[in-house]
PAZAPA-4460 file (N, C-alpha, C; in steps of 0.05 Angstrom, whole numbers, plus 32768, in hexadecimal, padded with zeros to 4 digits):
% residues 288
    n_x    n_y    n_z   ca_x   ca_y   ca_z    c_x    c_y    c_z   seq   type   mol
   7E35   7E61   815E   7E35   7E44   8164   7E45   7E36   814E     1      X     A
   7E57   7E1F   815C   7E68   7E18   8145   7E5C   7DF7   813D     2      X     A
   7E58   7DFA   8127   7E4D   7DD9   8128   7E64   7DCC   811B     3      X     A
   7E56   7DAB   8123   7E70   7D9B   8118   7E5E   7D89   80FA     4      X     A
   7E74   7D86   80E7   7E69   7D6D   80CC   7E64   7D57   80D2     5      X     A
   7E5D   7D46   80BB   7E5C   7D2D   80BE   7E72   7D24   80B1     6      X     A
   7E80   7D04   80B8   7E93   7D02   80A8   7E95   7CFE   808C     7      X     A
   7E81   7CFC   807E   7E82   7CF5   8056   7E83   7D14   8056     8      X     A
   7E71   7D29   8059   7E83   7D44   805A   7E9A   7D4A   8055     9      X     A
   7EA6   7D40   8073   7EC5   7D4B   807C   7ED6   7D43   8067    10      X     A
   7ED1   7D32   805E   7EE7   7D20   8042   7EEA   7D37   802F    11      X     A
   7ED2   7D46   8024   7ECF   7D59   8010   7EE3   7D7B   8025    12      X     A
   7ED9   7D7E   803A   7EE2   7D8C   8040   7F07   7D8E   804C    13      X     A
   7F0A   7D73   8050   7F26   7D71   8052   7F38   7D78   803D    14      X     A
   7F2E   7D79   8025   7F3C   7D7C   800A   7F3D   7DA3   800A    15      X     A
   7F25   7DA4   8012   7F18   7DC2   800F   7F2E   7DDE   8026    16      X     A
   7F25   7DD9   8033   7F2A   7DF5   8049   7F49   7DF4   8044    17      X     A
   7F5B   7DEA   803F   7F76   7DF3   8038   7F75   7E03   8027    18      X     A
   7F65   7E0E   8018   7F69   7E23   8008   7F5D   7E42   800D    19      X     A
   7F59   7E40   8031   7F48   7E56   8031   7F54   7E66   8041    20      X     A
   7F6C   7E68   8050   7F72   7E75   8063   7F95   7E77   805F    21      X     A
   7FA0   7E89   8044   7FBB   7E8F   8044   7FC7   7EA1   8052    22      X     A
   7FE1   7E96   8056   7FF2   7EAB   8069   7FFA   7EBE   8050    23      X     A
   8000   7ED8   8058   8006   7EE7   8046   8021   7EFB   8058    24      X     A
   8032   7F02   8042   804D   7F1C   804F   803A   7F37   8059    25      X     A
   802C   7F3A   804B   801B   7F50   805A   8000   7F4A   806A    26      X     A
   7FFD   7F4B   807D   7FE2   7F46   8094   7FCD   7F5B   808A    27      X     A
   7FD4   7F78   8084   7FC7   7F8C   8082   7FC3   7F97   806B    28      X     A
   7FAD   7FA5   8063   7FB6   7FB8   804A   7FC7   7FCA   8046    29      X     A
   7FCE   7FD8   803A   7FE9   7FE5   8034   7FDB   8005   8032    30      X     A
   7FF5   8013   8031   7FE2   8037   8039   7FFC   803F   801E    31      X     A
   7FFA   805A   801E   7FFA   806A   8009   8015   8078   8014    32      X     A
   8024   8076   8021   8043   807C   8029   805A   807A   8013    33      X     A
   806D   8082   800B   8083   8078   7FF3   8096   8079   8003    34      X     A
   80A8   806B   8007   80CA   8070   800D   80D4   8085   8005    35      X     A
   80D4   8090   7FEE   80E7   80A2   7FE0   8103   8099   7FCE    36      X     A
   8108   80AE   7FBC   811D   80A2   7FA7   8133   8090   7FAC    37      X     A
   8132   807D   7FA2   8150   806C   7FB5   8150   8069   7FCC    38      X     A
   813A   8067   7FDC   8136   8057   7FF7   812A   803F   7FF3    39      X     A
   8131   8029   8013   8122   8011   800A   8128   8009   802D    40      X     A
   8108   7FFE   8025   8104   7FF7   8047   8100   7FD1   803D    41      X     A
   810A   7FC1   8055   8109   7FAF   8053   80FE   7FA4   806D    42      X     A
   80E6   7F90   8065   80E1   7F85   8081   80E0   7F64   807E    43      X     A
   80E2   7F61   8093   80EC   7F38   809A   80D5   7F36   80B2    44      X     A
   80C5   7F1E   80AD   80AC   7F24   80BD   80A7   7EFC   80C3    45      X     A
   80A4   7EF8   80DC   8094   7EE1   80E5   807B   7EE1   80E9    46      X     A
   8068   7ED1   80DB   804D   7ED7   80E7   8046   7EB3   80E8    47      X     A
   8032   7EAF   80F8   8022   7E9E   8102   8004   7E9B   8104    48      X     A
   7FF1   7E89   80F0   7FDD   7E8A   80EE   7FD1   7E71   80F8    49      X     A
   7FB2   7E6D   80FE   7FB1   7E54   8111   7F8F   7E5B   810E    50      X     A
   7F80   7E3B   8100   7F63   7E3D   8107   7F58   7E24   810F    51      X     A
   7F45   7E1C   8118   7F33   7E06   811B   7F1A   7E08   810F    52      X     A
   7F0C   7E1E   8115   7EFA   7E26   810C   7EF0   7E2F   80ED    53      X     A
   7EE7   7E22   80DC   7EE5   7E2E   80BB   7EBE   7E35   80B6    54      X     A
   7EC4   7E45   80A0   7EA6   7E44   8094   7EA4   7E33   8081    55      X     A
   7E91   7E2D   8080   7E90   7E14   8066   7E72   7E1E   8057    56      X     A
   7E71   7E2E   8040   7E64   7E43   803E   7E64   7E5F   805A    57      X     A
   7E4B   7E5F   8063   7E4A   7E76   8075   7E3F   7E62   808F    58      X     A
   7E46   7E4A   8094   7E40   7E3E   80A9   7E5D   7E37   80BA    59      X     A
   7E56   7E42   80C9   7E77   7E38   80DF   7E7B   7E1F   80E9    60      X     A
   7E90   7E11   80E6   7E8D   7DEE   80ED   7EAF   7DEC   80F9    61      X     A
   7EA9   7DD1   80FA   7ED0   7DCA   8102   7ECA   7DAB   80F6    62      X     A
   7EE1   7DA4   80F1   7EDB   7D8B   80E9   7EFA   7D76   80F5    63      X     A
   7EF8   7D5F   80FC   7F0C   7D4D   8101   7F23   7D45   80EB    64      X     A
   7F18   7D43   80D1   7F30   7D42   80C0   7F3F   7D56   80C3    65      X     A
   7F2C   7D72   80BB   7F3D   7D8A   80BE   7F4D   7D90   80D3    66      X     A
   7F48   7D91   80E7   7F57   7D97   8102   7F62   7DB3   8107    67      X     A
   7F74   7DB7   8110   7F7D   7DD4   8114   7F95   7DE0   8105    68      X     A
   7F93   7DE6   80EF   7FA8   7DF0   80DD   7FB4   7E08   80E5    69      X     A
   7FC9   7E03   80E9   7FE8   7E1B   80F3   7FEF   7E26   80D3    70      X     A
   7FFD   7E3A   80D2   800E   7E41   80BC   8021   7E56   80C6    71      X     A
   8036   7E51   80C6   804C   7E5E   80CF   805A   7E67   80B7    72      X     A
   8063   7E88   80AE   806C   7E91   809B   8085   7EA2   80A0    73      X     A
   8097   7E9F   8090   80AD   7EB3   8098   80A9   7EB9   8079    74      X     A
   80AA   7EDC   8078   80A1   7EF1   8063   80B6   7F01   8066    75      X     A
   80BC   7F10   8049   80CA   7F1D   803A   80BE   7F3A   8034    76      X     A
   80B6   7F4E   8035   80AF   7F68   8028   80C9   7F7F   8029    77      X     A
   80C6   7F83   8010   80DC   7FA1   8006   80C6   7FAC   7FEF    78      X     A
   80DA   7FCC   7FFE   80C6   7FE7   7FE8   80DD   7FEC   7FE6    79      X     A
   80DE   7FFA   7FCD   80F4   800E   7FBD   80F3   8023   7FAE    80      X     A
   80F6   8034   7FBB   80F0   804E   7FA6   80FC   8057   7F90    81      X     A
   80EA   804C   7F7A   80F5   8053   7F69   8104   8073   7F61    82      X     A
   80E5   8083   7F62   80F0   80A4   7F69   80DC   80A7   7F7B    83      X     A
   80CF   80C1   7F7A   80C4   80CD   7F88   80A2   80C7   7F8B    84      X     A
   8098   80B8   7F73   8084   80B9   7F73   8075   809C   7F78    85      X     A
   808B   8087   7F6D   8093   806F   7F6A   809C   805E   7F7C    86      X     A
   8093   8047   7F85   809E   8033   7F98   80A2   801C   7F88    87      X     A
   80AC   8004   7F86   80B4   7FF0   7F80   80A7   7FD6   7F9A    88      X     A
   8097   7FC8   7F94   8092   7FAF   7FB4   8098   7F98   7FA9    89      X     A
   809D   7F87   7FB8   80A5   7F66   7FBA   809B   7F64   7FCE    90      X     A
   8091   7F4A   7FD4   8089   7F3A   7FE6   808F   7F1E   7FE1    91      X     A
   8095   7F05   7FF8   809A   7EE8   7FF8   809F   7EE9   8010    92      X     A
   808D   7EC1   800D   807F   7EBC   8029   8090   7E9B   8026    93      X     A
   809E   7E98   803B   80A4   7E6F   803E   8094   7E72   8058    94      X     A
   8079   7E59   8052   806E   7E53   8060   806C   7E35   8068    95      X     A
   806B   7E2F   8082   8069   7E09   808E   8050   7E15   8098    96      X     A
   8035   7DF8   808A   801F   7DFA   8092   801A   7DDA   8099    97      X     A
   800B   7DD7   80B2   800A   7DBE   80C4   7FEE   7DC1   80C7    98      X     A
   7FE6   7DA8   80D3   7FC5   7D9C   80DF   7FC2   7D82   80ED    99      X     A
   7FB7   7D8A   8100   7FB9   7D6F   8110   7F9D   7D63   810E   100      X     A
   7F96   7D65   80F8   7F79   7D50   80EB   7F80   7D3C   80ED   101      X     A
   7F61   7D2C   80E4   7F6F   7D11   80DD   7F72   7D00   80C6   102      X     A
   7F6F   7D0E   80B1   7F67   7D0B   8096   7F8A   7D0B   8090   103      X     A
   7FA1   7CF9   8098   7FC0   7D08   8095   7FC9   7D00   8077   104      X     A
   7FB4   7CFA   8064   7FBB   7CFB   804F   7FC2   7D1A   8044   105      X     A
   7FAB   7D28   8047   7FA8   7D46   8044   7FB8   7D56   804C   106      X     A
   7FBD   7D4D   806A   7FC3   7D58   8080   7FDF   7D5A   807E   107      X     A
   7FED   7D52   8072   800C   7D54   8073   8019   7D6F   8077   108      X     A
   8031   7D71   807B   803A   7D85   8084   8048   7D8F   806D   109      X     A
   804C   7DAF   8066   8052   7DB6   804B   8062   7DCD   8049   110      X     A
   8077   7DCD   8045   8088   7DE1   804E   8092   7DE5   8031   111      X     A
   808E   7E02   8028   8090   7E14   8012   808D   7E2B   8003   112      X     A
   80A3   7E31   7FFC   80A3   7E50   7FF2   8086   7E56   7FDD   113      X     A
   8075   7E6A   7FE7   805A   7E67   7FE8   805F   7E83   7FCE   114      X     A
   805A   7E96   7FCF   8050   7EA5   7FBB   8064   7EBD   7FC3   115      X     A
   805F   7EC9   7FA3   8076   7EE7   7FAB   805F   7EFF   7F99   116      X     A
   8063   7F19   7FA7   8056   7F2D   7F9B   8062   7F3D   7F8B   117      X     A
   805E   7F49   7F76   8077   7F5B   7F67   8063   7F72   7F64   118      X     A
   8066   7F92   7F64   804C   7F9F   7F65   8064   7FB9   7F62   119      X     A
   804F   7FD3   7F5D   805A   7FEE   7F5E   8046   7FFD   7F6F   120      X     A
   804A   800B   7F81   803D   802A   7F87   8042   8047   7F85   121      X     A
   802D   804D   7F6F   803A   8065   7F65   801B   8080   7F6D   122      X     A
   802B   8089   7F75   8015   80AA   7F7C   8012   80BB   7F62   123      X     A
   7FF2   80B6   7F66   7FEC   80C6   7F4F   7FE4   80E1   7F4A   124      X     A
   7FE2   80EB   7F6D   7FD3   810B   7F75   7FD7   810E   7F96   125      X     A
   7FD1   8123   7F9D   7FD4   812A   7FB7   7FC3   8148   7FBC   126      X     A
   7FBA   8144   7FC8   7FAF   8160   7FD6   7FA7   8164   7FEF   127      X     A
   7FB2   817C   7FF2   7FBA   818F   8012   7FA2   819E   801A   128      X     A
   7F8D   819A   8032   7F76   819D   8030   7F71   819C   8052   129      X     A
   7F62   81AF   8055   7F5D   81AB   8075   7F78   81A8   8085   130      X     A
   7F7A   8199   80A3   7F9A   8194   80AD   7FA7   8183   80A5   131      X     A
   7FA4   817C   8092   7FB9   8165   807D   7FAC   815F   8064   132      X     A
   7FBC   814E   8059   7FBB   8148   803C   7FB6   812A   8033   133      X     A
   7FAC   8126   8017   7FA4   810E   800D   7FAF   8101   7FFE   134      X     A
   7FB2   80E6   7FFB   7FC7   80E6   7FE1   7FAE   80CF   7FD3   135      X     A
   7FBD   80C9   7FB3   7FAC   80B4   7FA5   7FC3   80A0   7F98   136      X     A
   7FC2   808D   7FA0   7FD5   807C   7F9B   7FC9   8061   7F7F   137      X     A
   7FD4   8057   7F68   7FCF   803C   7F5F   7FE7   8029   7F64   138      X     A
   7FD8   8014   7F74   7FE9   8003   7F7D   7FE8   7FE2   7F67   139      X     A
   7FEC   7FE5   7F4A   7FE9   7FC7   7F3E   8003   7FB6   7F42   140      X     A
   7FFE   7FA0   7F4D   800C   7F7F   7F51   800C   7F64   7F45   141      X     A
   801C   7F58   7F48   8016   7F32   7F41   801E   7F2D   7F52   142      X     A
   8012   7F16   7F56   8018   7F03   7F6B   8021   7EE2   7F56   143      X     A
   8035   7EDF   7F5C   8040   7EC9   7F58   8043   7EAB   7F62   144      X     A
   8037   7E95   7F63   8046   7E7A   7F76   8061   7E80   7F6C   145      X     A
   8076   7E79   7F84   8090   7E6C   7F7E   8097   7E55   7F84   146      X     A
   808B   7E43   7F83   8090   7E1E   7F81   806F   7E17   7F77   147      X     A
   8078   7E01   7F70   805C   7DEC   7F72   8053   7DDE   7F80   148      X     A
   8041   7DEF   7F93   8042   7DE6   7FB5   8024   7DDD   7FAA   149      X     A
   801B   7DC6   7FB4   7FFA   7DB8   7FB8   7FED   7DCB   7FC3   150      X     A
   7FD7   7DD8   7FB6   7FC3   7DEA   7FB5   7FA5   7DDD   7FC2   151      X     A
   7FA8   7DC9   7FC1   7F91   7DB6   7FC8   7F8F   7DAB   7FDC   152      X     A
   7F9C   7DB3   7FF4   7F9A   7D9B   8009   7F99   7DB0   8025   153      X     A
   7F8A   7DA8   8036   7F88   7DB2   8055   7FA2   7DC7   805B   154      X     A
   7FB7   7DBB   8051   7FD4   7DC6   8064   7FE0   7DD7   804A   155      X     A
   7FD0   7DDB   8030   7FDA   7DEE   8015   7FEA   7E06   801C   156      X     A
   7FFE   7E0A   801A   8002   7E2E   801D   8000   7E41   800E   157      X     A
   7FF2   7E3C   8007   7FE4   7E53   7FE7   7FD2   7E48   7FD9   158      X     A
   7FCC   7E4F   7FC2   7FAD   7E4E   7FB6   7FBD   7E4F   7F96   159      X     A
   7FD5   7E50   7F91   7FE1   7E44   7F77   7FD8   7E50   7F62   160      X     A
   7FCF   7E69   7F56   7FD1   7E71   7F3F   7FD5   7E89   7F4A   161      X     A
   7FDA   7E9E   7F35   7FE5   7EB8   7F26   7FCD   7EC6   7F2C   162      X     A
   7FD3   7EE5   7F3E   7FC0   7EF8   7F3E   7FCA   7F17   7F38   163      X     A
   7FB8   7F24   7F27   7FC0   7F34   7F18   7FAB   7F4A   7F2C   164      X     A
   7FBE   7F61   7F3F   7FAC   7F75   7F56   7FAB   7F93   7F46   165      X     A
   7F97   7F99   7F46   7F93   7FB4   7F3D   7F87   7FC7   7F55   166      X     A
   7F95   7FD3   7F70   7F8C   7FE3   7F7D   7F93   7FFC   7F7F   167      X     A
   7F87   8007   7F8D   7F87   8024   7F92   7F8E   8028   7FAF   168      X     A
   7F90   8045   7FBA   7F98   8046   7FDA   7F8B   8064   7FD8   169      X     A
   7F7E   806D   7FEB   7F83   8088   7FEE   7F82   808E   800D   170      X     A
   7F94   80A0   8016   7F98   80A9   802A   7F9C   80BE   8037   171      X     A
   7F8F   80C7   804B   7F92   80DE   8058   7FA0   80E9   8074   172      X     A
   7FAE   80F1   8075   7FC0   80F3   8087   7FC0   8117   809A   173      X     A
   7FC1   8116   80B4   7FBD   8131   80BE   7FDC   813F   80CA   174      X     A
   7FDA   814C   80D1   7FFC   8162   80D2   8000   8151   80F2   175      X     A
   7FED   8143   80FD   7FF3   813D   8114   8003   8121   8113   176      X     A
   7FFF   8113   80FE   800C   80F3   80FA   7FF3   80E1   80EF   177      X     A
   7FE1   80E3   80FD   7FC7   80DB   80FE   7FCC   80CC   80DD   178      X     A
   7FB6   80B6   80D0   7FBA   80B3   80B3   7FA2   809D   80B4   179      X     A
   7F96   809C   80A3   7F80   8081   809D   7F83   8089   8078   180      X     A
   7F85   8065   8077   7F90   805B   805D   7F7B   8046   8053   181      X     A
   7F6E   8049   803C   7F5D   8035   802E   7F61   8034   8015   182      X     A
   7F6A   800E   8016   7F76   800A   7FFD   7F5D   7FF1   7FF3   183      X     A
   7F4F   7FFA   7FDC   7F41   7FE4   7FCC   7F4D   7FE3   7FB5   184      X     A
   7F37   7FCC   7FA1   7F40   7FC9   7F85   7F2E   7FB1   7F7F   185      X     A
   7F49   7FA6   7F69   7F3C   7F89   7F5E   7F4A   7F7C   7F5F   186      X     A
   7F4C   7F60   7F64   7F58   7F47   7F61   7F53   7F37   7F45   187      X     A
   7F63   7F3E   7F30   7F5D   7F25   7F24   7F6B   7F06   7F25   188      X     A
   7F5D   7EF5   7F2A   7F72   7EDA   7F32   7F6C   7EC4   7F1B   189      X     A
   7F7C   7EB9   7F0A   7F86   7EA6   7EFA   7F6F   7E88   7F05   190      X     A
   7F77   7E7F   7EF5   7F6A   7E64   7EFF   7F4D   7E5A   7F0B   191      X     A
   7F4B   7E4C   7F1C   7F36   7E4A   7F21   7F27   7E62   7F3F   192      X     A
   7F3E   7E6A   7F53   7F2E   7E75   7F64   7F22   7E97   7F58   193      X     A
   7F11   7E9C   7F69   7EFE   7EAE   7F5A   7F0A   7ECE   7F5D   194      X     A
   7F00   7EDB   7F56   7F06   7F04   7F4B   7EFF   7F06   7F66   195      X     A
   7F10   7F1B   7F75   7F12   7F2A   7F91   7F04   7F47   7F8C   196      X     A
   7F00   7F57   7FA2   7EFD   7F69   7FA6   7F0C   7F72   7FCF   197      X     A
   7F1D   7F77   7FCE   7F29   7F7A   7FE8   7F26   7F9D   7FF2   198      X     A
   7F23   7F98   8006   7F1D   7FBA   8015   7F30   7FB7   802A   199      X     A
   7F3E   7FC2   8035   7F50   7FC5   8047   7F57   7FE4   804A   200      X     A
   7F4B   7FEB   8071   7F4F   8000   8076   7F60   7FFF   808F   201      X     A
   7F70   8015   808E   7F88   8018   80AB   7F87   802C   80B4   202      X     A
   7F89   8038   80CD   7F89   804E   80DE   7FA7   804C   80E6   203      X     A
   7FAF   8060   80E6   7FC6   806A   80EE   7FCE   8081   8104   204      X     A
   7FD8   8077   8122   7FDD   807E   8138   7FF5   807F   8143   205      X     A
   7FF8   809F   8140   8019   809F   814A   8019   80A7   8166   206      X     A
   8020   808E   8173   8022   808C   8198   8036   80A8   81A2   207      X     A
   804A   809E   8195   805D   80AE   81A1   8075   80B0   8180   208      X     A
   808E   80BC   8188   809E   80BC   816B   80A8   80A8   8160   209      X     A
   80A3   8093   8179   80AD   807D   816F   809B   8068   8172   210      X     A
   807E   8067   8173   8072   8055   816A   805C   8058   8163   211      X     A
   8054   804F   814D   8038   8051   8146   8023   8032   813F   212      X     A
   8005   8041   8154   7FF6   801A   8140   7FE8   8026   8136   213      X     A
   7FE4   8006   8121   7FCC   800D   8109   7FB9   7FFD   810C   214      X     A
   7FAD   7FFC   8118   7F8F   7FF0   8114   7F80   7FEE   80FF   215      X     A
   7F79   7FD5   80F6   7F72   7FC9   80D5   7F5B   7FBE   80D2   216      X     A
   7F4F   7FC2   80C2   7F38   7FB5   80BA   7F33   7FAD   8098   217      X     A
   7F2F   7F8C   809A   7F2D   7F83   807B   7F10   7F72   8073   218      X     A
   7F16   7F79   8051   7EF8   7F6B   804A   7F00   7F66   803A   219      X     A
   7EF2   7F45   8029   7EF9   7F3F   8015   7EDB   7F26   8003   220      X     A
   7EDA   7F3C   7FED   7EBF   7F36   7FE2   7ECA   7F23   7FC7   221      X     A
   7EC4   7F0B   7FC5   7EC6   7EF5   7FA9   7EA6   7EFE   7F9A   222      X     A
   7EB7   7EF4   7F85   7EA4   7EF2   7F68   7EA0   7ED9   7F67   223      X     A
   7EA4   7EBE   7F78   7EA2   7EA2   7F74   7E7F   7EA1   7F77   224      X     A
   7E7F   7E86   7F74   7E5C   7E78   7F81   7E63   7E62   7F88   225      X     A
   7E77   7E52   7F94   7E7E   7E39   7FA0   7E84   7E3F   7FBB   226      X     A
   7E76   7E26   7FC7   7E7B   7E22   7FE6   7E8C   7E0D   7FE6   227      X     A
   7E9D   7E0A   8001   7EAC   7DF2   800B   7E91   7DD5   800A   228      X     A
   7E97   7DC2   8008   7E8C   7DAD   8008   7E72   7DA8   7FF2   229      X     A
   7E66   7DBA   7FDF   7E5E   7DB8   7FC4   7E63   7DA7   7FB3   230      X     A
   7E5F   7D9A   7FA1   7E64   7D87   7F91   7E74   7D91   7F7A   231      X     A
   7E6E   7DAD   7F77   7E7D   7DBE   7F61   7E9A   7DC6   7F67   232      X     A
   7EA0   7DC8   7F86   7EB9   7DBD   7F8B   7EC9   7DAE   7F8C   233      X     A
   7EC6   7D9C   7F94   7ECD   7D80   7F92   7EE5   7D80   7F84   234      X     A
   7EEC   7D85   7F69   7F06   7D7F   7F59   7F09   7D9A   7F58   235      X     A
   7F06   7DB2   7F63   7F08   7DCF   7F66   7F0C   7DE0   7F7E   236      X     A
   7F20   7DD4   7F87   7F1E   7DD8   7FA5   7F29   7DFC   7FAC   237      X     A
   7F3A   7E02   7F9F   7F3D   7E22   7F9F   7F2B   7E35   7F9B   238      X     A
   7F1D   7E25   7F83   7F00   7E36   7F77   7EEB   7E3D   7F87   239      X     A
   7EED   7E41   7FA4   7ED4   7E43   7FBA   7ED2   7E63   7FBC   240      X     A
   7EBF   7E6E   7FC3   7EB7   7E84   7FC7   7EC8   7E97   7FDE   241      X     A
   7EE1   7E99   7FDD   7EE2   7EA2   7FFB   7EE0   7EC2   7FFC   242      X     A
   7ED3   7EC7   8018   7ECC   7EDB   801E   7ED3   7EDE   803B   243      X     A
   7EDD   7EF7   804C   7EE2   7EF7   8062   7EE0   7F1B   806A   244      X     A
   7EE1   7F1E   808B   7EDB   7F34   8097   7EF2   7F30   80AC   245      X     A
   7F06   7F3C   80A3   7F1D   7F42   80C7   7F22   7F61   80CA   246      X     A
   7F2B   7F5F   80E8   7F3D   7F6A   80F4   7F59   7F68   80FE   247      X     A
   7F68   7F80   8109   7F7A   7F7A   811A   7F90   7F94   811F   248      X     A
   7F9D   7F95   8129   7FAD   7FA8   813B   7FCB   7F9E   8129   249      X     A
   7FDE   7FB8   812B   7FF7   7FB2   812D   8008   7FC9   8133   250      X     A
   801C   7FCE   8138   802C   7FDD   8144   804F   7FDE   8139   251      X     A
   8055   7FF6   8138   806B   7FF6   812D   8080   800D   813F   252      X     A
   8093   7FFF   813F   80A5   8009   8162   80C7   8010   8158   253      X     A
   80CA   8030   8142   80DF   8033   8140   80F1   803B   8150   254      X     A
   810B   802C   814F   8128   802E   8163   8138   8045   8160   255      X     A
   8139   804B   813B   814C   805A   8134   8144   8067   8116   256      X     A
   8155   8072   8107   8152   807A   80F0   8147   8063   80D9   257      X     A
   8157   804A   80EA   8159   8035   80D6   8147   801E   80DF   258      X     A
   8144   8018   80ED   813F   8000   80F8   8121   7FFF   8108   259      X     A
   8111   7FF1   8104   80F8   7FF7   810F   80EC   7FDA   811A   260      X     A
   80DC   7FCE   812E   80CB   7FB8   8124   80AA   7FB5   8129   261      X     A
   80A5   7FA6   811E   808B   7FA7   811B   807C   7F88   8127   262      X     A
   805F   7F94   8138   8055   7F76   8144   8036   7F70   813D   263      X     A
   8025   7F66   8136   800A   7F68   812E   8002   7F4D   813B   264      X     A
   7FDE   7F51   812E   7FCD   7F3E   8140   7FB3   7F43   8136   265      X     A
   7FAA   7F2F   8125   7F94   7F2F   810C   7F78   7F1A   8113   266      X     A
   7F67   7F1A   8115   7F4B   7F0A   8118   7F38   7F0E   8105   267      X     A
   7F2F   7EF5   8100   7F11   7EF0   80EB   7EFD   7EFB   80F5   268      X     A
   7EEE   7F0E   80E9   7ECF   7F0B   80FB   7EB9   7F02   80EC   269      X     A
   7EB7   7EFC   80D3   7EA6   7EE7   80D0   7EB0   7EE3   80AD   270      X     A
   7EA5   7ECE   80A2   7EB0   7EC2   8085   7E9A   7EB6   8075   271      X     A
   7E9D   7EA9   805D   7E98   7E90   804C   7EB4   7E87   8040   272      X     A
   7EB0   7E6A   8045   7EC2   7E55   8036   7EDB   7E64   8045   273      X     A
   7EE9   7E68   805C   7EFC   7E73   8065   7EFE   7E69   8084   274      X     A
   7F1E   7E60   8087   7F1E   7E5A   80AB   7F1E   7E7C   80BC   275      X     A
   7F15   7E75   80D6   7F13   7E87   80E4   7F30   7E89   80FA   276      X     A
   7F3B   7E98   80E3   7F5C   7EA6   80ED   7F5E   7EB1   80FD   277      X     A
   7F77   7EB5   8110   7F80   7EBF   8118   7FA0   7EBF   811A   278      X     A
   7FAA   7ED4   8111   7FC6   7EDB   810C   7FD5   7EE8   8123   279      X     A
   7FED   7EE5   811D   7FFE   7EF4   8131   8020   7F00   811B   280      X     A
   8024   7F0A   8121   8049   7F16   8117   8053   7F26   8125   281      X     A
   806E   7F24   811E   807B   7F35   8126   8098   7F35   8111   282      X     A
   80A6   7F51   811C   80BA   7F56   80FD   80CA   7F6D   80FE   283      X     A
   80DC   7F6B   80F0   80ED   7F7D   80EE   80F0   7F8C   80D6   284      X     A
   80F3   7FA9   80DD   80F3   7FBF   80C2   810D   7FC8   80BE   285      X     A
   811D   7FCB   80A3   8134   7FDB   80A4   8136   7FE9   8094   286      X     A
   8141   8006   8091   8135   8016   8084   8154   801C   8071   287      X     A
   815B   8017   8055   8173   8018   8051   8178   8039   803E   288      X     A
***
């Protein structure tokens, strides 16, 4: 059941829920694969995110200031192999985020180069066991803002400070294609929003030789104690607890040696201090 606020609420919360639901270059968690020495895959990706629905703690509401926030992202990801053991990642996201609330102070429309990832994946072991083998990957990152985009407002496209990722991946993969990939760790994040713990697992299904989906599943546990609309928020609007539970499907449909694309389709199934997303992309891979 979705309830609705009152309006002295909504004022606090209009400032609030823009900080809870970023578009990101990757939808999914990432698996334990390398390019190889002097390869580099490059992908160019549209995605589209869209809610009405938010938690405000662990209670589901909608509110009239807020309204229905879109975020439309065109994303950047390249891997590069360094050698053999070694990948190189980037990531960057220009995102336009809109709302047709009615709070249009907040509500403005905000179009800007949102955050970039700089990271390595490097394999640290492998073993051949049963009909396939395992690998153990450390995957550490930063995450960067690249402008000084308003972090504080309904239509924000990022959350504006520096996060320093320390994860892991390990994956198992069978002689048939078959592969399930689980990548956790830590988030540490700068500023005021709070220490992550992210779990992200993928299944990997090879249809045929030229396509395979991955079906995904994500979790993401804060170290915060602030809810949306708290008093302790108020001049802390990033600093909220968020926490969330999704899914979603995606598929990847290679042409050629080189050229591949990719289409996904992501859903919330339940949160705190987070809108209830739903994503869509699609994109192109090229393999140089």
């Amino acid at each position: 059941m979705v309830e609705r606020v009152s309006a002295v609420p909504s004022l606090v919360l209009a400032a609030l829920v823009g900080a809870v639901a970023m578009p990101c270059a990757r939808a999914q968690g990432d698996n334990g694969f390398l390019r190889g020495t002097g390869r580099t895959d490059i992908a160019l990706s549209y995605s589209y995110d869209t809610y009405r629905d938010f938690w405000s703690g662990t209670t589901k509401t909608q509110d009239a200031n807020v309204g229905r926030i879109t975020r439309e992202a065109a994303n950047v990801w390249l891997a590069y192999g360094m050698d053999a053991k070694t990948d190189l990642v980037l990531a960057a996201s220009y995102v336009d985020a809109e709302s047709d609330g009615i709070a249009t102070t907040s509500n403005r429309d905000q179009k800007e180069l949102q955050d970039a990832t700089v990271g390595f994946k490097y394999r640290m072991n492998e073993w051949h066991f049963g009909p396939g083998g395992m690998t153990l990957s450390f995957a550490p990152a930063a995450k960067i803002p690249m402008s000084h985009y308003e972090a504080n407002a309904i239509t924000a496209v990022g959350d504006g400070q520096i996060d320093y990722r320390f994860r892991g991946i390990l994956q198992y993969q069978l002689e048939s294609g078959y592969w399930l990939a689980v990548e956790s760790g830590y988030d540490y994040r700068t500023e005021s929003p709070p220490n992550e713990i992210p779990v992200n697992v993928t299944l990997g299904v090879p249809i045929t030789d030229f396509v395979m989906v991955t079906p995904f599943y994500s979790l993401v546990k804060s170290y915060g104690n602030k809810d949306i609309g708290s008093v302790a928020t108020q001049n802390d609007f990033p600093g909220v607890q968020e926490e969330y539970r999704r899914w979603g499907i995606s598929a990847y449909v290679r042409l050629n040696e080189k050229i591949g694309f990719t289409l996904g389709y992501r859903d919330t199934l339940d949160g705190r201090n987070t809108g209830d997303v739903t994503s869509y992309w699609v994109g192109v891979v090229y393999k140089l």
